[in-house]
N, C-alpha and C positions, 0 to 999 in steps of 0.2 A: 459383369458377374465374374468376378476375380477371387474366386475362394476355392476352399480345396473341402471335400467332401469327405470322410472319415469312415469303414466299414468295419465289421469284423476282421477281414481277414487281405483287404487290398485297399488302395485308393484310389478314386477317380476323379480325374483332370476335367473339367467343366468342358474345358478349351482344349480340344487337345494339342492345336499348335503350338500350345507354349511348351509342350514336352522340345517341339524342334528349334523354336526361337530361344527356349533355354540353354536349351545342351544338356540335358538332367537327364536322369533315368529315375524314374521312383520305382522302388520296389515291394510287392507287398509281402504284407507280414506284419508283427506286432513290436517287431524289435525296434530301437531305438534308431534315428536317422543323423547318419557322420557322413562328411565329406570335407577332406581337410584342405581344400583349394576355392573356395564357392566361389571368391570372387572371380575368378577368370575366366566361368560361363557364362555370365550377361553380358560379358564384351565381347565372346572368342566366338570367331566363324567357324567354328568344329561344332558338332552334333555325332553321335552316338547313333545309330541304326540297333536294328531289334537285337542284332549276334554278338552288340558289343564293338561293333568295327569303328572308326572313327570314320567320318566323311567329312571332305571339303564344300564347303556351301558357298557358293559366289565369287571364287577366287580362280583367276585365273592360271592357266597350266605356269607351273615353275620348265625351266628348262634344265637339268641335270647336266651338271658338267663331265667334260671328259674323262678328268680324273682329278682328285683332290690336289693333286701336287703338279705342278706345272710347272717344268723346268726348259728356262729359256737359256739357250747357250751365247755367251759374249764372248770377245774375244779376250782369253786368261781369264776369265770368269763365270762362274755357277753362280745365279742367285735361285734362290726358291723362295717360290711366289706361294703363298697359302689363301685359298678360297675362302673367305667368311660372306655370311647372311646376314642382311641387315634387317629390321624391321623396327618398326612405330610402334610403340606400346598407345593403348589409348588414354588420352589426359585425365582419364579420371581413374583410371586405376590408381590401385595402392604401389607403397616402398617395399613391402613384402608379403607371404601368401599370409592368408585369414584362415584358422580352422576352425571349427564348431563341432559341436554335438549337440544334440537334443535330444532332451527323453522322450520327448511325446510325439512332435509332430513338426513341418516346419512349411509355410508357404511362401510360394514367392508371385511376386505381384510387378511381371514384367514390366509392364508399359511406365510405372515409376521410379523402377529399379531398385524394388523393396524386397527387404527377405523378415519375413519372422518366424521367431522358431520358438516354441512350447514347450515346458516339461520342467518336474522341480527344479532339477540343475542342469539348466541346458549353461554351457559353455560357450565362449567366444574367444579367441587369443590372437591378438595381432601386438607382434615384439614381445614389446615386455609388460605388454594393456592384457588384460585379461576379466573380463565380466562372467560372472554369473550368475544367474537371476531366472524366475518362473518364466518371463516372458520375456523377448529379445527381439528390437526391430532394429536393420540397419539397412540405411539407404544410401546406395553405392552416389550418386551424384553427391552430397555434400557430404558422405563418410563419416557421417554420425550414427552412431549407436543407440539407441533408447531400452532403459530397463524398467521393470517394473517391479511390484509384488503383487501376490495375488492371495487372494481369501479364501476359505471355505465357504460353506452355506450359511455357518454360524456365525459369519465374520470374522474366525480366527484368521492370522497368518499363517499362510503355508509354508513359503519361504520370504528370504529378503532379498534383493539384490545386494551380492558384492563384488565392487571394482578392487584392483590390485595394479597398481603400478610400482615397480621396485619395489622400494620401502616402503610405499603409503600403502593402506590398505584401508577401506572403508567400507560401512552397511547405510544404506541410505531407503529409503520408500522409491526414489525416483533419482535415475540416474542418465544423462544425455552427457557420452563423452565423443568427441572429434577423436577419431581412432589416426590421424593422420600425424597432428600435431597433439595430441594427449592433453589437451583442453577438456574441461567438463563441467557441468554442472550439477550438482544432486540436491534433493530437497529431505527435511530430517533424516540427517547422517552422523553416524555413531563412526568415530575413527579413534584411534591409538597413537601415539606420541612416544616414544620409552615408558617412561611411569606415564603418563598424563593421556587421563580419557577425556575425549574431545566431542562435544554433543552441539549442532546448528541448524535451524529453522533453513538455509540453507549455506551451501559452500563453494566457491567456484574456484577452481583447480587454472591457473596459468601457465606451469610448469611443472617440471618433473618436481621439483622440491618445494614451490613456493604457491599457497595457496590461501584463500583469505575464505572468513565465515561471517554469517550476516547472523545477530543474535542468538551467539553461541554461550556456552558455557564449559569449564573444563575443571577438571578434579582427577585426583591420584584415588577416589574411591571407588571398584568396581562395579558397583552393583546398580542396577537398571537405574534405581532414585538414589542416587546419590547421599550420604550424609552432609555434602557441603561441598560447594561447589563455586565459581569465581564468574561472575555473570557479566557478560560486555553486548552490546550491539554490532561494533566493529572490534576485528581478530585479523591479523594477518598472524601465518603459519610461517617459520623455514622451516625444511622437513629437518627433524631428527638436531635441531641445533636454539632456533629460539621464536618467541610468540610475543607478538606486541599489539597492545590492547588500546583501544578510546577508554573514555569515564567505565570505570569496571568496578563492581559492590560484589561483597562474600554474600552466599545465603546457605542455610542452615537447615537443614531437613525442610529445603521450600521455602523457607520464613526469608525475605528479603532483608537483610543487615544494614540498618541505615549508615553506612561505613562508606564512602565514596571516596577514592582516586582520582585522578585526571587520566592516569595511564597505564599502565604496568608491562611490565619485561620479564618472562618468564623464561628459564632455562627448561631444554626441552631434552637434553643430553647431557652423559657425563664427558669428562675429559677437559681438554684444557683450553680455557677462554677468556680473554682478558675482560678485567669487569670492576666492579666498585663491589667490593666485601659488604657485608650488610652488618650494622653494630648494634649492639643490644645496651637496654639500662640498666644500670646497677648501681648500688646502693652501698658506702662506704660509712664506717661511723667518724673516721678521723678525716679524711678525703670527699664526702659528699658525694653528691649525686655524680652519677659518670654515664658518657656515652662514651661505650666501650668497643674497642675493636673495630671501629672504623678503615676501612682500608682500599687499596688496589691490587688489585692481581693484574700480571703484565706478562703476554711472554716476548721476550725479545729476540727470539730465535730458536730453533727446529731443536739449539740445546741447553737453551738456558733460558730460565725465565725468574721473576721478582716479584714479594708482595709487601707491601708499605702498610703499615696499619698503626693506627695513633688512638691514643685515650685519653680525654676530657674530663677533669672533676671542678665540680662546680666551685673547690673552694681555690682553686687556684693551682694545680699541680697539673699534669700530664704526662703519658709515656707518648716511645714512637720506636719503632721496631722497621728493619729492613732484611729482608728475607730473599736474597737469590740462593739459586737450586741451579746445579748440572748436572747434565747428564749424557752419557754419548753409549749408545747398545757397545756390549763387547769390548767395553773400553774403561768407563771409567764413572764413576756419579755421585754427586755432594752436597751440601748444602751450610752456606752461612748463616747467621742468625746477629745483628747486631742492635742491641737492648739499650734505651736511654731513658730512665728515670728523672722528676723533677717535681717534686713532692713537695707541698706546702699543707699543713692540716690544719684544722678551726684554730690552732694557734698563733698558724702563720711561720713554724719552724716548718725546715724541712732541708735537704738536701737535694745534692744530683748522684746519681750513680748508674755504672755500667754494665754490661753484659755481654760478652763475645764466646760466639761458638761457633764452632768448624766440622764438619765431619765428611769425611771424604775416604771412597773405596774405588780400588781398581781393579780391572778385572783380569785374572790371570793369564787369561787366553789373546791378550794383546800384548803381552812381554812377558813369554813365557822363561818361568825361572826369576822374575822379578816382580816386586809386591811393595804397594805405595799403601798406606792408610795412616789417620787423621782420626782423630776424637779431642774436640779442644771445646774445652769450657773453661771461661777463665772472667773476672771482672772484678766489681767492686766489693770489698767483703761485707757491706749493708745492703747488697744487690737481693739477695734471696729471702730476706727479712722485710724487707719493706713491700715485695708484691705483693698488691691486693688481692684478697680474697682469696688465696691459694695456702690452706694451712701447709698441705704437702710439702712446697716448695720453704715455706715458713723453716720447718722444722729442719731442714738440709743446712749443715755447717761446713763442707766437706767440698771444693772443686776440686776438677781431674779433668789432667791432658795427657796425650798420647799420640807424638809423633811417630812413623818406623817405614823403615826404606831397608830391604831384605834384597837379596841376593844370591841364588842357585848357581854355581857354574855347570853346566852344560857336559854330562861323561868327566866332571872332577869332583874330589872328596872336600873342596871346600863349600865354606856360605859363611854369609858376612850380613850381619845386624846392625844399622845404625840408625838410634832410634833418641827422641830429645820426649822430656817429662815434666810435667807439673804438679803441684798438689799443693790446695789453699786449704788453709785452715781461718774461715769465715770470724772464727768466734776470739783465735790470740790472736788474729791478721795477719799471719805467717804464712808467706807463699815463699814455697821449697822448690826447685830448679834442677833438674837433672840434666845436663846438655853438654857436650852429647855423651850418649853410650854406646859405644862399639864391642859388637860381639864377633870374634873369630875364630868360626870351628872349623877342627879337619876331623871327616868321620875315622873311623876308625881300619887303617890299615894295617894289612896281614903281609909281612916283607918277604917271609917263608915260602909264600904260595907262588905256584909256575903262573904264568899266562895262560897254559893250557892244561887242565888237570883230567886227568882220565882217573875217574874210580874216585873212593871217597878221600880224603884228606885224610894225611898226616897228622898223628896229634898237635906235634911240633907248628905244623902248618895255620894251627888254629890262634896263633900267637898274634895275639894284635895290640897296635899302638893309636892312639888319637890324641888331638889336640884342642882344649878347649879355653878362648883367649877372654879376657875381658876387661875394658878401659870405659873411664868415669870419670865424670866431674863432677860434684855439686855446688851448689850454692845458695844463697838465702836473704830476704829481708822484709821489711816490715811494711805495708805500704802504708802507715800512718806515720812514718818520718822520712825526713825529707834528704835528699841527696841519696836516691837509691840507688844510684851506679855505681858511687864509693862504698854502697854497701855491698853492690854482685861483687867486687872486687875484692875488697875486706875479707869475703866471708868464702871467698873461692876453695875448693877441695879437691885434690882430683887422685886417682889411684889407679892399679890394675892389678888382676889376679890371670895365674896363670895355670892350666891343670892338663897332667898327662897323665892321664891312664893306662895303664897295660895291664890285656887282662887275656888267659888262655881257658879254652872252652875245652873242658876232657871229656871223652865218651864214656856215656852212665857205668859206674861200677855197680850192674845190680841195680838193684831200685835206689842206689846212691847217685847225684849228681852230683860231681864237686867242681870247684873253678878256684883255683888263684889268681890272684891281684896284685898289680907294685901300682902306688900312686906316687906322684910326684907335683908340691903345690908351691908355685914362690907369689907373693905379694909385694908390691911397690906402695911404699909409702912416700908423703908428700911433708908430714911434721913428725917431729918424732918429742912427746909429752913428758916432762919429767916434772914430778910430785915430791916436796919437800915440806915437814913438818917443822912450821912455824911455830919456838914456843913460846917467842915473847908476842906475840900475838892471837898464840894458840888456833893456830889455824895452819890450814894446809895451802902452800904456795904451790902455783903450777908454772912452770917454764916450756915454751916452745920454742923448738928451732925447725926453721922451716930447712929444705934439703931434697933429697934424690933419697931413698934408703931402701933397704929390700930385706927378708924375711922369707927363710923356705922351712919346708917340712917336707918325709916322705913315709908313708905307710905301705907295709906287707900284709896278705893276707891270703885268706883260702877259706871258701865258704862251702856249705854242705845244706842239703833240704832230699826232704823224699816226703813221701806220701801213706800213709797207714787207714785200710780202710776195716768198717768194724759194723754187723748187722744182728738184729733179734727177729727171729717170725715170731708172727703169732698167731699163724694158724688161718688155713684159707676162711674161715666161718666169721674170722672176725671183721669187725669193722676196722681196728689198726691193721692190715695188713703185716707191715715191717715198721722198724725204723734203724736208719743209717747213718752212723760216727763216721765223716772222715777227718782223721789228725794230720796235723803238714807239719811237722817240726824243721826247724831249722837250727844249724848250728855253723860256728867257726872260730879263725882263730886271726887276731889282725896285730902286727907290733909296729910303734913304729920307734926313732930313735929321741932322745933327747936332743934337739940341735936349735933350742931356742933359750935356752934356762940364761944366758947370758944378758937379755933384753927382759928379764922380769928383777926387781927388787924388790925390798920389804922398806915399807912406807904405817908409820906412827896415822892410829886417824882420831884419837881423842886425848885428852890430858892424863887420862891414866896411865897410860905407858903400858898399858897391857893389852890394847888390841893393836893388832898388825894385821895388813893384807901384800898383797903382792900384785901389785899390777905391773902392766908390761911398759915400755917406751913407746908406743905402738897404738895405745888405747887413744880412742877418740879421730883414727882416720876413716875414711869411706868404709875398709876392708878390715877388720876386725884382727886381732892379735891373736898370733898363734899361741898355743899356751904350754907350758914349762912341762918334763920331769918327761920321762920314756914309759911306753905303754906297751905292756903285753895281752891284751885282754883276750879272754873267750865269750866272744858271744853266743847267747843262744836266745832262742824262743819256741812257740807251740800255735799256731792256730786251728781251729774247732768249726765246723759246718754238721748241722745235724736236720735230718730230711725223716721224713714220717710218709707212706702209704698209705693212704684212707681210700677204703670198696665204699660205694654209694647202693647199697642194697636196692635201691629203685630200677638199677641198670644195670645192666648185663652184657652190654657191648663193651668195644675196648675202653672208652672213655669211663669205664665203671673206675677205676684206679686214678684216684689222683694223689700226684705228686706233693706235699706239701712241708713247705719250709719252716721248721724253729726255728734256727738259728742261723744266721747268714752267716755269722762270724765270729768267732771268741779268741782274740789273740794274747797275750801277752809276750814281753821281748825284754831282757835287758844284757849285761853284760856281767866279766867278772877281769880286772885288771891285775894280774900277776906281779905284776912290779910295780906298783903304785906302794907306797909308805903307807897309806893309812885312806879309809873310804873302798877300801876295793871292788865290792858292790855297787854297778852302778844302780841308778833308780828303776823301778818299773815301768814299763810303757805298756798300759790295758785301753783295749780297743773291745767293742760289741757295737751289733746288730742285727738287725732282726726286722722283719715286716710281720705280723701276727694275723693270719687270714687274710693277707693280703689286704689289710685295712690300717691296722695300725704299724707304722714304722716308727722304730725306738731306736736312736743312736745313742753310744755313750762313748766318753773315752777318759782316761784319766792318768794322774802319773804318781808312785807312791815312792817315800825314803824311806828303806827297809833299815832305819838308824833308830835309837834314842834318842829324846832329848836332853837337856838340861833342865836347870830352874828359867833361863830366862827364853829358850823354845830352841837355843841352837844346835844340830846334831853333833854329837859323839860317836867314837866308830867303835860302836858297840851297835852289832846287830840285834834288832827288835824280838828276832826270837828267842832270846834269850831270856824275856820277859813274857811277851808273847808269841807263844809255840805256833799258831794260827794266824799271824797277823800279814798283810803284806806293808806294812809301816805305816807310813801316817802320810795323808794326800797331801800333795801340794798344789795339784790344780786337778780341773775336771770338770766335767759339761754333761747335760743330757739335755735331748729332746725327742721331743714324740709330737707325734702328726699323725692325724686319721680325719675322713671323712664319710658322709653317707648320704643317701639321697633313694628316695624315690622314685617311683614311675620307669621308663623306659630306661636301661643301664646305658645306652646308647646317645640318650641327650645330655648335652654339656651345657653345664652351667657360663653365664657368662662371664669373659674375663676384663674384672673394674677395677686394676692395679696397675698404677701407674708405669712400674719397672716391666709389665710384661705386654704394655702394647708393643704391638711392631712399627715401623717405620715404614712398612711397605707402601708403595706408591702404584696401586694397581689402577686409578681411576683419574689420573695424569694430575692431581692437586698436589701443592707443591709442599714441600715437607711440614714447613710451618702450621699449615692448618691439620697435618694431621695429631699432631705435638698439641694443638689447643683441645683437638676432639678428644684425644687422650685424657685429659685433664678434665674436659668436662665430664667425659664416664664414669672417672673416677669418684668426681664428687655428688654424679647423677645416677647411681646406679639402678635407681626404679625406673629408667627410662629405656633401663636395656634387660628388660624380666624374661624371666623366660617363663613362659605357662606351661607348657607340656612339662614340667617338672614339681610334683606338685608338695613338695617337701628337702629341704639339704639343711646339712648341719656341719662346719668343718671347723675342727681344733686344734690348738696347737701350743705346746708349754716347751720352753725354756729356762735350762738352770745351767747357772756357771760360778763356778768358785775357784778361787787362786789363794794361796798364802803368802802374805807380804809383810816388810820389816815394819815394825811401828818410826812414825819419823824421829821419836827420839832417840830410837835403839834401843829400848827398854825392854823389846818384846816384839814376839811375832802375832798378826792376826788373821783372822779366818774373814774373807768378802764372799755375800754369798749375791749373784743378781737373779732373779727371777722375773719372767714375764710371762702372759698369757696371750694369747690372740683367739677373735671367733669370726664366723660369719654365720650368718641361718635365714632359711627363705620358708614360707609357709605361704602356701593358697589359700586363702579364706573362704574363695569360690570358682568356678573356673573362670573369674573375669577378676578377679582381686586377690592382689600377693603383697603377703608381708616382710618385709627383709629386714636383716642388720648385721653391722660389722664392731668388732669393737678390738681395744688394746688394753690388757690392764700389766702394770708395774707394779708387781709384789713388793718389792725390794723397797720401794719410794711410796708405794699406797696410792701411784696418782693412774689416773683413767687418760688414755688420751685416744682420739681418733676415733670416738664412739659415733657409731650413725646409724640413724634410722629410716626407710623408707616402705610408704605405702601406692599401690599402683594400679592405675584400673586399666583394663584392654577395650578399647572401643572399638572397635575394627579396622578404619582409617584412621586413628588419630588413637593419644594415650595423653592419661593424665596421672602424674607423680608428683608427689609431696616427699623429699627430701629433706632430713633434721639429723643435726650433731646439738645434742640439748651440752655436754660437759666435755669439760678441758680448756684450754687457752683459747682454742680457735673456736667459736660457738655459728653455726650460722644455719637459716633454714630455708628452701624454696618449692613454690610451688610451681609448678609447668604443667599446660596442655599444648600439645602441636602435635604436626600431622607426623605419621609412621614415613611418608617418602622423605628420601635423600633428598629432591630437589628442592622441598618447601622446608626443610631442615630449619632454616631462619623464619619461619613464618610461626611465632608461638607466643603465647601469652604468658610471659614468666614474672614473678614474683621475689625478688634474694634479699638478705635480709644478712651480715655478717657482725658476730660482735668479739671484742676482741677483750682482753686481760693484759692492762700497760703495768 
């Protein structure tokens, strides 16, 4: 009779020698029962007496030594000898102590070496094993643990058992784990994975990380019954890395999917692991059927790794792409990208072309004062036309490179830029070469100033000089003709500019700030251009001589600004509170001298004999030609900020007052040249902006010739007001745009961002750049797949106009170009499970629509389904997708594309 009997207010021991063969003390009371040592009372000859004393039971007398330290004397030598006690532990104890709690109750059942213990959450923790569960047996001989659950009267469950080991954590009906070696077995057990919930008739645990399930099933859906779920008989786990399956079928709200595999490989974590990329079908009208994006991911090392990925079209073409990525912490990180096209379409034409990209950053904390970066895009100029299915990429006519290697010195006024360029132009097949360009500055030194200055500075002191250098070369050709080396050579360029500034800083006169200026600029040129009117040809002859040649200028000046401020009340009862003008005028006066009028002539440009121009020797090298006659000008301008008070009558604390902005900024600027012959007005330069409620922002700017015309549009220097009293002349260029948007629901949720230019690159979940460049691209063109619900309405707009005035090509006349464009996007909930979306572009100017799309999207809980459609414009195409909401099953979806194209 080995049971423990339960009272009000005490317990009683059936037997009471097992209180002394235990070593236990029970005590009564109703409180819960802890002792966080248990096992080393069934084996330990100590017992407890009634006052708490410990006694020795059956052991005989120890003999206490003399003294702990026992020193033998040698001859020339001290050794000290240290007393230690040895003892046996008994073979069946554990590696270390067991503690427990129990809420209810807990027996032990000496003669077999059994303890069980009672209560919702009774406790158990040996290392890093830790059981919880209603009922808990564990038998010191084979050091297994058994768990239960336990019911009510009803039959409900009270509690569950759950084991924890490190990272695994699990709930099971029944759980028998070896507390020694962390072996176990449990019978239906609900466990966790990262995303992946893990359900098993049962599972048995080998190790700390590797554990296999007998008729399991697993899904990223949380809820007790699953929406859909991946069903195997056999399942081995690694924890927290990957899961491989026997014959395994989907089922569906329960419904078995007559869909069968042989095996399957599930990833069970993110980060970085080498594997075979999973390819998708798609659908070409020129190119055929494709399996798409086929690939390897690799990594090769702790800093670099590679992905391979190829595409197949049925009518005979393919790509293939290779993609390494570095990376080193604090150091430095990058990534290649090299692109090969091989297009055949149902006519059987087609071509090869290329694509190569670089991008590489370092970090400045491993050289410091030194800076390495890379942005190289560069290939065949039919490379971005011919990728499938990507209107986006379609539409780009335009590559860009960007080599540059910087230079800080360390407590010196210099730094040094050398930086190498590209730029294609897709559509004339002109790629432009800038290599290299060296930039050399000295900040700006004050010669006047002591090493050690006590008090403020000297005006004088405030005199300072700099240096800012700059060397270039360009050059150019065509890549659809042949010998293009003779052409970088042919077409070579090179030049340098040179700029010293000296400029002294005065202390404010008054609410005056002024500052004078001397500049100093010379240019190196590399040809020097000479234009002669051809009559027996009637045409104009241009002669080059190439050379060494140089060109300077120097300006004077002294500039002025101050600040004027200006306010109306209206009276504490209003709702305008105030509103506040402040003006910034600025003024000055700059000359500099004639010392170039030598290198400009007068040159015939048509057979009348009555127009002439004057161009310089100089026109047509890297650095532009200084230009003729001496300049005294006064410049001035005005800029405008104007701010309005608004009381919120609802509120009364300080936040009653807000601030609110008209007008960010109204400037206008130009000049007036004293010694010029004729024009001495220069043009106007008008700038504005504004945000209007913090909703709409309006930029403008534009630029006006305060001149008359002629009959055929040319100015005369005759000012406009002289005609018109009010005019500022007549525009020659000028732009506005306006942007607003609005939204619904919570101010605090953001819409999703499905523009290409504004993914990031970031690499936060170890995949290597390349796939994040595709995920991009799919957002893009999938944007119902990235909805947001909690926003249950947005609308954003935005309008562009630009206009310039330019010569007619026969020179008969001037004309006005005006461009216009619009853009939208708009999202609307239909219900809280279905959102309607679109984007679009329209072209006033041309009348044409491009980039119009439409999507519709339902939310399922674990999974979503989107309908994607661009019905006009060149690029036309539609898809439909369901797949699951987890990142890991990202490739697991039933999609539908469909693109068509305008040859």
């Amino acid at each position: 009779m080995n049971h423990l009997y339960k009272g009000k207010a005490k317990y009683i021991l059936t037997w009471a020698s097992a209180l002394l063969l235990a070593g236990i003390t029970l005590y009564a009371g109703t409180n819960s029962f802890n002792a966080p040592y248990f096992h080393s009372y069934l084996t330990s000859n100590a017992v407890l007496n009634n006052a708490g004393t410990q006694i020795i039971v059956d052991t005989p007398p120890v003999k206490k030594p003399d003294s702990n330290l026992i020193k033998k004397q040698l001859p020339d030598t001290i050794v000290t000898v240290i007393d230690t006690i040895n003892f046996k532990t008994s073979k069946d104890s554990l590696d270390a102590p067991v503690s427990y709690h129990a809420d209810d109750s807990m027996v032990l059942d000496v003669p077999t070496n059994k303890i069980i213990l009672y209560g919702k959450e009774t406790r158990v923790k040996y290392i890093d094993n830790e059981l919880v569960a209603p009922h808990i047996e564990f038998d010191q001989k084979t050091n297994k643990m058994r768990a239960y659950l336990t019911k009510d009267s009803n039959g409900n469950v009270i509690s569950w058992p759950t084991f924890t080991q490190a990272d695994f954590k699990s709930v099971s009906d029944t759980i028998v784990v070896d507390m020694k070696t962390g072996k176990g077995l449990t019978k239906s057990t609900y466990t966790k994975q990262d995303e992946m919930f893990v359900h098993a008739d049962k599972i048995k645990k080998i190790s700390p990380d590797v554990f296999y399930a007998y008729r399991g099933r697993f899904t990223t859906c949380n809820l007790d019954t699953p929406h859909f779920s991946f069903v195997s008989n056999r399942i081995k786990f690694i924890n927290k890395k990957m899961a491989f399956t026997g014959p395994v079928h989907p089922e569906i709200e329960g419904i078995p999917i007559p869909v069968s595999l042989p095996f399957g490989i599930f990833p069970l974590s993110k980060g970085r692991h080498s594997g075979i990329l999973q390819p998708s079908f798609t659908a070409n009208e020129q190119l055929g059927l494709a399996l798409e994006g086929l690939g390897y991911y690799k990594i090769l090392s702790d800093h670099w790794d590679a992905v391979v990925r190829g595409t197949i079209y049925s009518y005979g073409g393919w790509t293939a792409s290779l993609s390494p990525r570095y990376y080193k912490r604090y150091h430095y990180q990058g990534n290649f990208n090299i692109n090969i096209q091989h297009f055949r379409d149902i006519d059987k034409a087609g071509g090869r072309n290329f694509n190569v990209t670089w991008s590489h950053q370092a970090d400045t904390k491993s050289r410091p004062g030194v800076t390495f970066s890379a942005s190289v895009n560069a290939g065949s100029s039919k490379f971005n036309a011919s990728i499938p299915n990507n209107p986006q990429r379609n539409f780009q006519n335009q590559m860009n490179s960007s080599i540059t290697y910087a230079k800080v010195w360390k407590d010196k006024p210099f730094n040094l830029t050398i930086s190498a360029n590209h730029n294609q132009n897709t559509e004339q097949k002109l790629i432009n070469l800038n290599l290299p360009d060296i930039a050399f500055n000295v900040n700006t030194l004050y010669p006047f100033r002591s090493k050690e200055t006590v008090g403020n500075y000297k005006w004088f002191e405030n005199l300072g000089i700099a240096l800012n250098s700059n060397a270039k070369s360009l050059t150019y050709f065509y890549d659809t003709a042949s010998n293009i080396g003779k052409q970088l050579i042919d077409k070579l360029q090179w030049g340098a500019s040179h700029n010293v500034p000296i400029s002294l800083s005065l202390p404010p006169l008054g609410p005056l700030q002024i500052g004078p200026s001397v500049s100093y600029q010379e240019y190196w040129y590399q040809n020097k251009f000479v234009r002669k009117w051809n009559a027996a040809d009637k045409k104009v002859d241009t002669t080059i001589t190439k050379g060494f040649y140089a060109a300077r200028e120097m300006s004077f000046g002294v500039s002025g600004s101050t600040r004027i401020f200006g306010m109306i009340g209206f009276g504490k009862n209003s709702k305008v509170q105030a509103i506040r003008h402040e003006i910034r005028p600025s003024f000055g006066f700059s000359y500099h001298p004639d010392m170039n009028a030598k290198d400009h002539y007068l040159l015939q440009t048509d057979t009348t004999g009555k127009n002439f121009i004057r161009p310089s020797i100089y026109d047509g090298n890297i650095f532009s030609a200084f230009g003729e006659g001496k300049s005294g000008a006064i410049t001035f301008g005005i800029d405008n900020n104007i701010q309005m008070k608004v009381k919120n009558k609802k509120d009364t604390g300080e936040a009653a007052i807000k601030k609110v902005t008209l007008i960010d900024g109204f400037s206008i600027n130009s000049s007036y040249n004293l010694l010029a012959d004729s024009f001495k007005l220069a043009p106007f330069s008008i700038q504005a902006r504004t945000n209007l409620f913090e909703k709409i922002s309006i930029t403008a700017s534009g630029t006006t010739m305060p001149y008359v015309t002629n009959s055929r549009g040319d100015f005369v220097d005759k000012l406009v007001w002289t005609k018109r009293p009010f005019s500022l002349g007549t525009l020659t260029s000028g732009n506005i745009a306006l942007q607003t948007s609005f939204k619904g629901g919570d101010k605090k949720e953001k819409l999703p961002n499905t523009t290409d230019q504004n993914m990031q690159n970031a690499n936060n979940a170890g995949m290597p750049l390349d796939e994040y460049q595709q995920e991009a691209s799919y957002i893009s063109k999938n944007p119902g797949e990235f909805a947001n619900f909690n926003i249950p309405w947005s609308i954003s707009f935005s309008y562009a106009l630009t206009y310039f005035r330019s010569l007619n090509a026969d020179y008969s006349g001037y004309k006005g170009n005006i461009a216009q464009n619009i853009s939208f996007t708009g999202t609307l909930n239909l219900s809280p499970k279905w959102q309607l979306g679109g984007s679009g572009y329209y072209n006033i100017t041309t009348g044409e629509i491009n980039g119009v799309s439409m999507y519709i999207t339902r939310e399922m809980h674990c999974w979503q389904m989107a309908i994607n459609l661009s019905p006009v414009g060149k690029y036309r195409f539609f898809n439909i997708t369901i797949s699951p909401k987890s990142s890991i099953l990202r490739d697991l979806k039933i999609n539908r594309t469909r693109y068509f194209y305008d040859l």
